[in-house]
N, C-alpha and C positions, 0 to 999 in steps of 0.2 A: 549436540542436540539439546543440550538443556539451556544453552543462552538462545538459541533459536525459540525452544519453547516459551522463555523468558519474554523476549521479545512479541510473538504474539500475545502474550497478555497483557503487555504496553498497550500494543496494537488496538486490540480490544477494549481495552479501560479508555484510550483516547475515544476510540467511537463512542462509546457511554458519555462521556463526559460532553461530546458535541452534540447527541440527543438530548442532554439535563440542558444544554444550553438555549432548545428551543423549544422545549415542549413543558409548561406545568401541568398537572403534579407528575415528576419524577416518576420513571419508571422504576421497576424494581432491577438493581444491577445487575444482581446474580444472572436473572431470566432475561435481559437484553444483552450479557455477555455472551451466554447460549445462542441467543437470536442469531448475533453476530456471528459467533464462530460458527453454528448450522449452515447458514448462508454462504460461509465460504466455498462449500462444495459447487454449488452455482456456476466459479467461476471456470471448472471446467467443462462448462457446455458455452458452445461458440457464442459472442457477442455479450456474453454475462446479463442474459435478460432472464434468466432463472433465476441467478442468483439478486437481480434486481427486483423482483417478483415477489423470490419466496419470502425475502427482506420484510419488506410491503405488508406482507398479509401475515408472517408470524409475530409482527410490533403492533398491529394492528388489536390484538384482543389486551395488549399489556397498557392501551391507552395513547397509544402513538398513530395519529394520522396517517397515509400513505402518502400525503403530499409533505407531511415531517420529515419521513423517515427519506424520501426521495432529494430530500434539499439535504439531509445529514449527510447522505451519501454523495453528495455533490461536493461537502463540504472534506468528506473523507479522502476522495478520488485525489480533488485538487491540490488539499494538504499532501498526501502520501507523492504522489507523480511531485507535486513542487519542489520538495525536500530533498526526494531521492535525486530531483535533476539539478537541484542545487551541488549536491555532495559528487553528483556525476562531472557538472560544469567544474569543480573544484579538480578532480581527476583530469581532467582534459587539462586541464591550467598544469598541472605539475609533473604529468608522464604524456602528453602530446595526444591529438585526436587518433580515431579509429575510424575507417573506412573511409567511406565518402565525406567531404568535409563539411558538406552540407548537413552531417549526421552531431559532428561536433559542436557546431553552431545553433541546432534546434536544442541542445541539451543543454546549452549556454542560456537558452531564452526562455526558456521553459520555466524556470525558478519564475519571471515575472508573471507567470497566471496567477501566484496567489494572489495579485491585486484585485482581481476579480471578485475577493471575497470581501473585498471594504463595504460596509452596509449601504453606501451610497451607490455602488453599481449592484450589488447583489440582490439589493433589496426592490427597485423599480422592475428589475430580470426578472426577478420569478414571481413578483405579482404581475405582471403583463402573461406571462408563460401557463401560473395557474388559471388568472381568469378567462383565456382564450380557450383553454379545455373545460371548462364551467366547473373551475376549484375556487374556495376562497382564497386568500390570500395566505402568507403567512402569517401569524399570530408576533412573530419578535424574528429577526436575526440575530448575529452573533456579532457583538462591538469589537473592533479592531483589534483590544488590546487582549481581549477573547482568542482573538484567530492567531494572534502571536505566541502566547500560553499554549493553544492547541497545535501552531508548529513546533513549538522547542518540546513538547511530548511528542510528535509524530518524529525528529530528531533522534531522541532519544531511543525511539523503538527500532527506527532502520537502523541505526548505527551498530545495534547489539544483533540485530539479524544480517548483517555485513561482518560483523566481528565472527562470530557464529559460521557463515561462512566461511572464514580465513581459516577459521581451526578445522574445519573439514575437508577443505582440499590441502590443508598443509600436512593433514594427519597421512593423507594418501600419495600425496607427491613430495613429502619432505620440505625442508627450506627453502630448495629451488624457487618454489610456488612467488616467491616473492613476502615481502612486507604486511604487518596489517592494514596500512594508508591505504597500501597499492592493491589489496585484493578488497579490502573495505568500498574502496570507491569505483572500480573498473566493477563488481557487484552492483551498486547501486545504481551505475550508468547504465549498466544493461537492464535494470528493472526498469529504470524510469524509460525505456527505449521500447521494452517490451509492454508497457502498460498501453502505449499509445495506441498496440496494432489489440485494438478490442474484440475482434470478429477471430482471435487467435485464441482457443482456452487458454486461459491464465499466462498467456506470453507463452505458452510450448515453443521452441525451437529457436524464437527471436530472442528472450534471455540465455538460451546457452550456448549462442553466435556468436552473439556481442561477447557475453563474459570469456567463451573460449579466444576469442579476439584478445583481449588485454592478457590472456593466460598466458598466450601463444609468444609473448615477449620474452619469460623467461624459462618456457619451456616448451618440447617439440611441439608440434601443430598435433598430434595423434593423443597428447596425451594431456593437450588440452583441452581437446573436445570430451575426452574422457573424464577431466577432472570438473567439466562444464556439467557435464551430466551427472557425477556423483553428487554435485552440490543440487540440484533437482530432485532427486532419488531423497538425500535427506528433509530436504526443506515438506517435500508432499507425506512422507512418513509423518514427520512432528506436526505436521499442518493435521494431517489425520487424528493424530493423539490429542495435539487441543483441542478439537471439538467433543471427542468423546469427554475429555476431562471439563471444559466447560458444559455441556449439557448434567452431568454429575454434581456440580457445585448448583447448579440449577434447580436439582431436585431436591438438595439437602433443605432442610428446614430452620 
């Protein structure tokens, strides 16, 4: 629980750190840490338009646009889903696909959306996208070497919320459970699987498919679905704890 906790305040400091990257002057961190972590609750109502909403309008009084904070998030998604589908394509490479193989393949291709963030496509995309809803433009995007710095942080946060993972199911199934490569990355496959179905809260059911999937290798199908859902159970408790604990750092002075 506490590399889990860890990890979302990786999580969290990355988001910050992609807000400083396109809005002057600087928010204040503490209170856009807050923003962040409040907003996570959002994403258990279907299609995550609450928590894309509530985002919006509580960055909005600390000096952050709603068309900022809507491109940060853009910027978040793509990073987080790219990453995890990278470490997922990595797993498929070294313990063999799951399910359909069209499943292994899309987790393969996946890692190349973050091209999408080079300023030369990002930046035409959302000044066409703002000015068609009667927004300005953006003010600055984020230079390439930017978005590089903010993967090898978004890297650095999954991997300890995969790591995190392994010592939770391994606490409850023992060594059986497998490796921390193999539960680190068969984790990460399934989130970046589950991110895509949006209209699902927070991936319910489709990350603990997929991960009982890769579980199911080195242990019964019953108690992998079981050990699918204890890692769920934990991850939504600490997810719970950080926001209270970051809304608290918020109010300290």
């Amino acid at each position: 629980a506490a590399v889990i906790l860890v990890s979302y305040f990786v999580t969290g400091g990355a988001y910050v750190a992609v807000v400083e990257s396109l809005v002057e002057p600087h928010p204040k961190r503490r209170r856009m840490l807050a923003v962040w972590g409040v907003s996570l609750l959002g994403r258990y109502v279907p299609g995550s338009v609450v928590m894309i909403a509530g985002r919006m309008e509580m960055a909005r009084p600390l000096g952050v646009p709603r068309r900022t904070t809507l491109a940060a998030m853009t910027y978040e998604q793509v990073l987080s889903v790219g990453v995890a589908a990278g470490c997922g394509a990595a797993f498929v490479l070294l313990f063999g696909h799951l399910g359909p193989t069209w499943v292994g393949w899309l987790v393969v291709f996946l890692p190349l959306g973050v091209v999408i963030l080079h300023p030369r496509l990002i930046g035409p995309a959302s000044e066409r996208i703002l000015r068609r809803v009667g927004r300005e433009p953006l003010p600055q995007v984020i230079s390439s070497k930017r978005v590089l710095v903010l993967a090898a942080w978004y890297l650095v946060a999954e991997l300890a919320l995969g790591v995190g993972a392994w010592l939770g199911v391994r606490a409850v199934g023992g060594p059986a459970v497998g490796s921390v490569v193999f539960i680190t990355g068969a984790f990460l496959f399934a989130f970046a699987i589950s991110m895509l179905v949006i209209v699902v809260p927070s991936g319910l059911g489709i990350r603990e498919g997929a991960f009982a999937l890769a579980l199911a290798q080195h242990v019964p199908g019953s108690v992998a679905v079981a050990l699918a859902v204890v890692s769920r159970l934990e991850i939504t408790v600490v997810e719970l704890i950080s926001v209270g604990v970051f809304t608290l750092i918020a109010r300290r002075r």
